[in-house]
C-alpha positions as CSV (number, residue, x, y, z in Angstrom):
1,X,148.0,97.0,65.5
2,X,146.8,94.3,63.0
3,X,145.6,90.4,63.3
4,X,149.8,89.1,62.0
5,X,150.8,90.5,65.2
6,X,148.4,89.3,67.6
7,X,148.9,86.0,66.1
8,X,152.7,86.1,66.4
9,X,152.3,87.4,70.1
10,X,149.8,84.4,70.7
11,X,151.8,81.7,69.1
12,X,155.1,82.9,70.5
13,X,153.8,82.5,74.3
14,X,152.3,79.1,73.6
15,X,155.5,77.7,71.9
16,X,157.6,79.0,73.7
17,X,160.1,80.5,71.1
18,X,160.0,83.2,68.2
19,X,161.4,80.4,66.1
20,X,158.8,77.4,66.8
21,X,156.2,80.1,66.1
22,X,156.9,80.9,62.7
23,X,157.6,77.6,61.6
24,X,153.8,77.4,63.1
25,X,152.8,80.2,60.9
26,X,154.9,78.9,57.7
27,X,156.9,82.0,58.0
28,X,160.6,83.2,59.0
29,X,161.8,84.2,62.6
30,X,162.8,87.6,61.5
31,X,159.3,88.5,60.1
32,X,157.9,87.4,63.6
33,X,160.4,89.6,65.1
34,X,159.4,92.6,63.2
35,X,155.8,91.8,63.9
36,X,156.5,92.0,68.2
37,X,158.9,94.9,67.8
38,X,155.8,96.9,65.4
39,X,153.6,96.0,68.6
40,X,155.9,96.6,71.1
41,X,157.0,100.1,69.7
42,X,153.7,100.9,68.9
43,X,152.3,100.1,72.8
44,X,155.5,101.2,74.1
45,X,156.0,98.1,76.4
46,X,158.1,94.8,76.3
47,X,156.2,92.2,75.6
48,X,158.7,89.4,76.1
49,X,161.8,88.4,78.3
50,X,164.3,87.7,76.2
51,X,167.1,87.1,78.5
52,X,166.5,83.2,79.1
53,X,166.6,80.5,76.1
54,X,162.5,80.5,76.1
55,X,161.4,83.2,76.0
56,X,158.6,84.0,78.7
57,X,155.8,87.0,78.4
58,X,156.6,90.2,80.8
59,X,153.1,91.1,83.0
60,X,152.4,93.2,80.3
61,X,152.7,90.7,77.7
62,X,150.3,88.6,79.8
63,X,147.7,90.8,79.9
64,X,148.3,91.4,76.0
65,X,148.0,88.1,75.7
66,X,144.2,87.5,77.3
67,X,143.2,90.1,74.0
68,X,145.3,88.1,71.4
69,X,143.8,85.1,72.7
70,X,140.6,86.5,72.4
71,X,141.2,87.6,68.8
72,X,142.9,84.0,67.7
73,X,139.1,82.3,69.3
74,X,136.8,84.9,66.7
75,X,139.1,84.3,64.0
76,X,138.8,80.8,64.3
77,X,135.1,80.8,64.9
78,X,134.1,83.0,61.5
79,X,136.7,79.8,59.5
80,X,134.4,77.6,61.3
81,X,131.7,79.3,61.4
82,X,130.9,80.9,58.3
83,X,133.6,78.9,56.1
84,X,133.8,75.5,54.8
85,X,134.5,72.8,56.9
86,X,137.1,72.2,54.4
87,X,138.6,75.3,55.7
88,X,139.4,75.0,59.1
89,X,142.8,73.5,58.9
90,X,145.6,73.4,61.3
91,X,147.6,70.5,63.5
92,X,145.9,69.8,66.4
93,X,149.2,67.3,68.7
94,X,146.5,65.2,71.2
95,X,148.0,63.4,73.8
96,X,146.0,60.4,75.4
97,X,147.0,57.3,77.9
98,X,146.6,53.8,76.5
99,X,142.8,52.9,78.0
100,X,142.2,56.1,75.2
101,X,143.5,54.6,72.9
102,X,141.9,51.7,72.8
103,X,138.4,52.8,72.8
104,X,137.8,55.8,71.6
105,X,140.7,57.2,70.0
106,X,140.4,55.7,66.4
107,X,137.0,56.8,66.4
108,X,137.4,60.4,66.8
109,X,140.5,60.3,64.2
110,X,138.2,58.8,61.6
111,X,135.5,61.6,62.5
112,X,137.9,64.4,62.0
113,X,139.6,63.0,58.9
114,X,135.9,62.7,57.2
115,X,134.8,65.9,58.4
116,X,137.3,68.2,58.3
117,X,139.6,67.1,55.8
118,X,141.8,70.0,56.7
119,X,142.7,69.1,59.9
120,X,146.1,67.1,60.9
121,X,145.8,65.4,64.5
122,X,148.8,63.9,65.4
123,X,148.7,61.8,69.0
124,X,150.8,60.4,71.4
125,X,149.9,57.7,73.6
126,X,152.2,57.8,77.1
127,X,151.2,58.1,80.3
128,X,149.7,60.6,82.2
129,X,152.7,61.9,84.0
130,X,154.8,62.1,80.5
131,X,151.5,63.6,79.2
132,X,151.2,66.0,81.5
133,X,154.9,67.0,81.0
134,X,154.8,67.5,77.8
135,X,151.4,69.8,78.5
136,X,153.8,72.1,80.7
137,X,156.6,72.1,77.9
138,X,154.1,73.3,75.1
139,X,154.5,69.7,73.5
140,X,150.7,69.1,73.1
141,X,147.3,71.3,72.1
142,X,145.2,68.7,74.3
143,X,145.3,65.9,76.6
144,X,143.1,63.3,78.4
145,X,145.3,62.5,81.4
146,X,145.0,60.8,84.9
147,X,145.4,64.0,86.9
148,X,144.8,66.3,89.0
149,X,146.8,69.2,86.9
150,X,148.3,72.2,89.1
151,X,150.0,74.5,86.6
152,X,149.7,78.3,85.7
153,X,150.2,76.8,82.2
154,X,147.5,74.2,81.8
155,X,143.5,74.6,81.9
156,X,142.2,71.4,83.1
157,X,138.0,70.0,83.2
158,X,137.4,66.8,85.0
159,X,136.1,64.7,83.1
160,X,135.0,61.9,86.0
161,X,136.7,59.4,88.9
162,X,137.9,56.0,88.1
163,X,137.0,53.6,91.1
164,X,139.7,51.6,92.0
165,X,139.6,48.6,93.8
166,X,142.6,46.1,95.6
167,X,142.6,43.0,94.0
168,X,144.7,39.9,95.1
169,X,144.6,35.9,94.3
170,X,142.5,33.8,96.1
171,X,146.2,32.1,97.2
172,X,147.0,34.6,99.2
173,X,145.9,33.9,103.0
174,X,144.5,37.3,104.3
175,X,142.4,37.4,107.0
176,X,138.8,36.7,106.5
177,X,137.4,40.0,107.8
178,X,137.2,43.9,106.8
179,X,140.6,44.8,106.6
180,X,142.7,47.9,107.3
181,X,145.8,49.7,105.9
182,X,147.6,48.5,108.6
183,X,146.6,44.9,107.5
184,X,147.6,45.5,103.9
185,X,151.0,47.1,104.4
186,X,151.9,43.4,105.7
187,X,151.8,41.7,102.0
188,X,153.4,43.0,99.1
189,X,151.1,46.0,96.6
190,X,151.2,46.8,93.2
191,X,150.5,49.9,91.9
192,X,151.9,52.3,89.8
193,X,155.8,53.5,89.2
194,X,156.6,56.3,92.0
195,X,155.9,59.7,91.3
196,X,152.8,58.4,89.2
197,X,149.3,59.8,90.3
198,X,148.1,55.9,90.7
199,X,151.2,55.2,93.1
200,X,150.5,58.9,95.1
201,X,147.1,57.9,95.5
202,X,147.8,54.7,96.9
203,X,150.5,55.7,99.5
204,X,148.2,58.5,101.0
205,X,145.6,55.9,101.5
206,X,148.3,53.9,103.7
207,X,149.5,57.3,105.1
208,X,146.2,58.2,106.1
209,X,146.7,55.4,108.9
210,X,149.9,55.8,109.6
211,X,151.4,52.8,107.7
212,X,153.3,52.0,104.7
213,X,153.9,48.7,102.7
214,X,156.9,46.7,103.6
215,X,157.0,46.0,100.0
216,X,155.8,48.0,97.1
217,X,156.3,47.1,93.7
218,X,155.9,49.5,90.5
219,X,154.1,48.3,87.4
220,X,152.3,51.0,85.2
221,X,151.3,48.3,82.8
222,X,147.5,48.0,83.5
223,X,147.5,44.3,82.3
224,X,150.6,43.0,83.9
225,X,149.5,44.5,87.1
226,X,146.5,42.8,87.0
227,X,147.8,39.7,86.4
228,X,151.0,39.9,88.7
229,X,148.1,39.6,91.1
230,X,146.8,36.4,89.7
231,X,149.9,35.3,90.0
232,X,149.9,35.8,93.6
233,X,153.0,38.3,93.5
234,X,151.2,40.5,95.9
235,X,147.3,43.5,96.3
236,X,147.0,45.5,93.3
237,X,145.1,48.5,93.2
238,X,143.3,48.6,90.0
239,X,139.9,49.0,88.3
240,X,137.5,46.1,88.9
241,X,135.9,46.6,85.4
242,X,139.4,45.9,83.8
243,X,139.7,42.8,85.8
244,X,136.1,41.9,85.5
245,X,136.9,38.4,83.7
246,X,139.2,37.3,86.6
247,X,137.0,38.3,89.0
248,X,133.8,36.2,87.3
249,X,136.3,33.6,87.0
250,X,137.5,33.7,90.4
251,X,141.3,34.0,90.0
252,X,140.9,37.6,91.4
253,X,138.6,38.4,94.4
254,X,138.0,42.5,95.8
255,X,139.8,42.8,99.2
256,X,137.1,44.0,101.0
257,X,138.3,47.1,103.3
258,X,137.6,49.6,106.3
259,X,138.1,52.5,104.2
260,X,137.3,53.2,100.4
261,X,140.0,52.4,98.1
262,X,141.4,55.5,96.3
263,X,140.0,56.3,92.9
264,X,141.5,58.0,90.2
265,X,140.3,61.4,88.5
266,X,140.6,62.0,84.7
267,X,140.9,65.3,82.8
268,X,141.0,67.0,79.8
269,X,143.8,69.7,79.5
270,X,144.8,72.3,77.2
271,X,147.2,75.6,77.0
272,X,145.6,77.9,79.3
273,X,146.3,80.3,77.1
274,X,143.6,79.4,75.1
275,X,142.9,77.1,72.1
276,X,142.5,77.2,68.4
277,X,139.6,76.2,66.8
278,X,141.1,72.8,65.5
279,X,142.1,72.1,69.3
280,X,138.9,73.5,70.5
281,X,137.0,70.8,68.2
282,X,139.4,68.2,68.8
283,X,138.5,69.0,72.5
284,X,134.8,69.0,72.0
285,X,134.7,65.8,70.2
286,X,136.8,63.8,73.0
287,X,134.0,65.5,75.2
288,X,131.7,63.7,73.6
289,X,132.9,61.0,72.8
290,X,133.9,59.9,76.4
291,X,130.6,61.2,77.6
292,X,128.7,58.6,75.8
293,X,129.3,56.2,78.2
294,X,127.6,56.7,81.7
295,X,130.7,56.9,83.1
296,X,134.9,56.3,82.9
297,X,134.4,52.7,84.5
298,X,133.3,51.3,81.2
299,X,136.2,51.8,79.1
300,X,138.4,50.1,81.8
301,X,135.6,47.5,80.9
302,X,136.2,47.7,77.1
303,X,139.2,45.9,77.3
304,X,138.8,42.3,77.7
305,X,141.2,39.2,77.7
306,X,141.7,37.1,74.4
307,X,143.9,34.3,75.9
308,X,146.3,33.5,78.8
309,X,148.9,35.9,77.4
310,X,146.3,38.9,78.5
311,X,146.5,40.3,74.6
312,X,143.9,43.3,74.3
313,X,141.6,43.4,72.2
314,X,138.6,45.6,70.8
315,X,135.3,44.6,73.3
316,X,131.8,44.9,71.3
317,X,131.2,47.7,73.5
318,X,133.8,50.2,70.9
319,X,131.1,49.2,67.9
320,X,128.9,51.9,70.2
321,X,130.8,54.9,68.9
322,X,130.4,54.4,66.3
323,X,127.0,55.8,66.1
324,X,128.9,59.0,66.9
325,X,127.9,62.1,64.8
């Protein structure tokens, strides 16, 4: 048994094909191949299922695969470790929804790029349902997603709750009192597309009473949804922090209700199959970036409103990371 195979094994199981794995690796398909069938012959067990397009580990390729993974985290660590930091290269595919991207995304590109000049990170910015879809289909190393994640595939750390809040115009006529679901199913909501967590969370909240909305309307444009409210068009559940400028200037108000509004949790996912250094750093300095706020509340409160049009803009508040070390 040697390292080339171990690595084949491990890259094959987390891409999901011989041939996606050695254009990983810079090498052929064949040469992968001979690598898995040297291991195989030499343990005397199938390591893959070949019968299907993607190709899936057997049990024992599994449990192989716990050791590989293993052996791919202390080969990493010694290039980190006792190497360079010119020498820990790689592509390192993150994955992050828009609020991400706004605050402190750039700031942990411009880290990497200075620090480790050797690493490629290469992001996407969708959201957290295409996120975590591409998570399951081996599309991304790591993702900061809206979640929760249930998948065999996917390790996932919270990384906080979002507090949500309805928010309606001042023009629409509710009742003057603590309100209900039952009260709120009466005017029209926005939340989020269905089959979004934002939209699932919402629904269970009414469901928990027995209700439903007469009329539900799908927007998973943060801004738009905030100000389809101003408009009048109907409740949206949002963050208060994001609408914090229509709320001081009283073209949004907080519906005040019986039960908590639903709030929304936040992780950061990876293969659970493991990670390679690159991803495991890329990871770490997400980590730390997001944790230097006290919580997720304040990047909602990061983006502010430039003009009528709601364009986004950098808040003051970004200029914090970039103490970041």
């Amino acid at each position: 048994m040697n390292f080339r195979q171990f690595e084949a094994l491990y890259w094959i199981a987390h891409l999901g094909s011989f041939h996606a794995a050695a254009r990983h690796l810079h090498t052929s398909q064949p040469a992968i191949s001979a690598r898995i069938r040297e291991l195989e012959q030499e343990l005397g067990v199938t390591l893959f299922d070949r019968t299907e397009r993607k190709v899936r580990p057997t049990p024992k390729g599994h449990e192989l695969l716990r050791y590989a993974a293993q052996m791919m985290g202390i080969a990493a660590e010694i290039r980190q470790r006792v190497g360079t930091r010119e020498a820990l290269t790689g592509r390192v595919r993150l994955g992050v929804p828009s609020i991400s991207a706004l605050t402190w995304l750039p700031r942990l590109l411009d880290h990497v790029a200075h620090t480790y000049p050797g690493l490629i990170v290469e992001f996407s910015v969708e959201s957290s349902e295409v996120l975590d879809e591409q998570m399951q289909q081996g599309q991304l190393d790591v993702a900061v997603l809206a979640g929760p994640v249930v998948s065999p595939k996917v390790t996932a750390e919270s990384l906080g709750h979002v507090t949500l809040a309805w928010l309606c115009s001042p023009r629409l006529t509710l009742p003057p009192r603590v309100l209900g679901a039952a009260d709120l199913a009466l005017w029209p909501v926005i939340t989020d597309r269905p089959g979004s967590h934002l939209h699932g969370a919402a629904m269970d909240w009414f469901r928990a009473e027995g209700v439903a909305p007469a009329r539900h309307h799908g927007c998973s444009s943060l801004p738009t949804r905030i100000q389809l409210a101003v408009q009048g068009v109907g409740i949206a559940l949002a963050s208060p922090s994001a609408a914090s400028r229509e709320l001081s200037h009283g073209t949004l108000r907080l519906v005040e209700t019986a039960r908590p509004p639903p709030s929304l949790e936040y992780v950061i996912a990876y293969s659970a199959v493991g990670l390679e250094a690159g991803g495991r750093l890329v990871a770490d300095i997400a980590k730390g970036l997001i944790a230097q706020k006290p919580d997720l509340q304040a990047y909602y409160s990061a983006i502010s409103i430039v003009d009528d049009k709601r364009n986004l803009s950098f808040s003051d508040e970004i200029a914090d990371f970039d103490n970041f070390a």
